[in-house]
N, C-alpha and C positions, 0 to 999 in steps of 0.2 A: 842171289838177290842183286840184281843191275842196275849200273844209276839209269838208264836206260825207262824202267820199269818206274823211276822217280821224276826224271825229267821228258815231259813232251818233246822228243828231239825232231827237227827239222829233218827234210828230207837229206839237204848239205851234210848237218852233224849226223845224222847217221852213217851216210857214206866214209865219213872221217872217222869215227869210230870202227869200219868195218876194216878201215886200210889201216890202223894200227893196230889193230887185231891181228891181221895176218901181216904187216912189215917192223912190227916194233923190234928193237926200237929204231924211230924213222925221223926225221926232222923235219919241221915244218917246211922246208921249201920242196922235201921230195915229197910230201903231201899234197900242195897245190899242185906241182910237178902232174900225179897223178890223176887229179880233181882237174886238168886245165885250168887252171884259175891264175891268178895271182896272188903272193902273200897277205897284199891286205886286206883282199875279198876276204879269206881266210880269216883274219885273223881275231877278231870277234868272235866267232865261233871254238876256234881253240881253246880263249880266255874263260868263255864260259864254260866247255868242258873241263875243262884244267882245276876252275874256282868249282863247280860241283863233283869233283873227286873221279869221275869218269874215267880221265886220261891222267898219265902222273909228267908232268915235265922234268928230263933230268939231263939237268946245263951240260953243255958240249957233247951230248949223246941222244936225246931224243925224246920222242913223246912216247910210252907205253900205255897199254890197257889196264887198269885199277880194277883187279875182280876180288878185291876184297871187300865184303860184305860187311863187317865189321865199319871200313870204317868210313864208307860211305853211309852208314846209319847219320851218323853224326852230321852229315852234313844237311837231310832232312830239315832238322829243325834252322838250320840257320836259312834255308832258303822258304820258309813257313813263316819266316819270322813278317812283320808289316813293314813298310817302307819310312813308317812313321819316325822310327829311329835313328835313320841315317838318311835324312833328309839335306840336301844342301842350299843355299839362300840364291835365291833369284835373281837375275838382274834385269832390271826393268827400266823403259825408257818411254817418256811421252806419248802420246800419239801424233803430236804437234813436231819431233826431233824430227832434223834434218838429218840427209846418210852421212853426213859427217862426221853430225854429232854420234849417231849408232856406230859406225865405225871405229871413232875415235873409242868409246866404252867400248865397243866388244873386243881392241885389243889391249886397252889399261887394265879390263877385268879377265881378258886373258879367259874367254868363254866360249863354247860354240854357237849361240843361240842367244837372243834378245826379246824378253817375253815385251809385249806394248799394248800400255796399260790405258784406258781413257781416263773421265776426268772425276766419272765414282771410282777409281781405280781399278776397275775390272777390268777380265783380260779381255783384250779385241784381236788380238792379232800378236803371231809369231816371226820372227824374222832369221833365219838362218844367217853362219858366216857365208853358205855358197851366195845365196839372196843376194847380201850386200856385194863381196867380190862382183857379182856379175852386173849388178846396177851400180855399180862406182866404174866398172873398166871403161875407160877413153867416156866418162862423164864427166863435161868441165861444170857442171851447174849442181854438182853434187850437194854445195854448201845452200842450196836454195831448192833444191827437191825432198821433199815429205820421205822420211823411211816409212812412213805407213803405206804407203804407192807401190812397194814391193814385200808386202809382210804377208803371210798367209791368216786369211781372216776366222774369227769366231763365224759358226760352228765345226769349221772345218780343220780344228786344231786335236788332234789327239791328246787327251789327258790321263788323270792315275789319279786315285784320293789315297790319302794315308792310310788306310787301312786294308791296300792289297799287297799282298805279298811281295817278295823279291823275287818269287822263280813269276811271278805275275808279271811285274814290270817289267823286270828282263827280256820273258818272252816277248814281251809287245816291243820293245825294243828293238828287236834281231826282227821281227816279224815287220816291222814298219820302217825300217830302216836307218834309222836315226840315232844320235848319240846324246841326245835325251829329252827327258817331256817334264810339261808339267804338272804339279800336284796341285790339286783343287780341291778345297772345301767339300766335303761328301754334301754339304745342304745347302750350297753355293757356287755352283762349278763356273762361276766368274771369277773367281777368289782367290786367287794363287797364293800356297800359304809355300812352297817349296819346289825346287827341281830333284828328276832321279836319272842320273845319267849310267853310262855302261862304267865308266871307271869308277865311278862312285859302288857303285855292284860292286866291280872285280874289287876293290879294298875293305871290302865289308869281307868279302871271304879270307883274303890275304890276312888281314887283324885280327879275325874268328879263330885261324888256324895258326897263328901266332902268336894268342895268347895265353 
């Protein structure tokens, strides 16, 4: 029984599963090594192999293959589980903020992402750190330009409600690119009641299997 057969793997993660298969144990840099990639294409992908029991990490030696059945059982249900319970709190900014002001919050909040709320508080629009970085470089009028001018707007925003899973979110996650989305009211999807990010995943496994 393979976590393989549990998780819809990427055409990437399977490849990386095939090369530990035959080089374990091998370290992530001769894996991309292999892949041409670079580590931190890579490196999402590992984490989520690693947190669904797939591959086993073992410090200063390498990644192997996990073909124990047993106890990748186990991990089934923690990725079955809804997102609802490890949900993390949003951070939200006017539709009126200037990039200064969004810049200024997304590095006090230490965030990748700036949901932007209108004035029922729904969401209209998302703003990346890339976003900002590239609309503040060599901009002197930053403190007088709208962060809503470079945000990506509703309906074009990828979401999740609470009540899809974690191997759900994840996937859409690695599938879409991003380091994370928001969670919307299932009878609301203006409503941002949470975010589900890829670290927030990876610690959900990490605390499952250390508790």
């Amino acid at each position: 029984m393979s976590g393989e057969k549990f998780l819809k793997l990427t055409k990437r993660q399977n490849q990386i599963v095939d090369i530990v298969k035959k080089n374990a144990p091998i370290t992530s840099t001769q894996i991309a090594d292999k892949l041409g990639l670079s580590m931190p294409t890579i490196r999402a992908d590992l984490r989520l192999l690693t947190a669904f029991g797939t591959l086993e990490a073992k410090p200063k030696v390498g990644y192997a293959y996990n073909d124990s059945p047993e106890e990748r059982i186990s991990y089934q249900e923690l990725y079955a589980e809804p997102i609802e319970g490890i949900l993390q709190k949003p951070t939200e900014i006017r539709e009126d903020a200037t990039l200064t002001e969004a810049v200024n919050t997304l590095f006090i909040e230490d965030v990748g992402s700036l949901y932007v709320i209108g004035d029922h508080h729904e969401l209209v629009g998302l703003i990346s750190r890339k976003d900002l970085l590239r609309a503040t470089l060599n901009n002197t009028n930053a403190s007088l330009t709208l962060a809503s001018t470079v945000m990506t707007r509703m309906p074009n925003i990828f979401t999740v409600t609470p009540d899809m899973s974690v191997l759900e979110s994840g996937q859409l996650l690695l599938d879409r690119k991003v380091d994370s989305l928001p969670v919307v009211d299932k009878s609301d999807p203006t409503k941002v009641v949470g975010k589900i990010t890829k670290n927030r995943i990876f610690q959900h496994f990490i605390n499952s299997v250390q508790s």
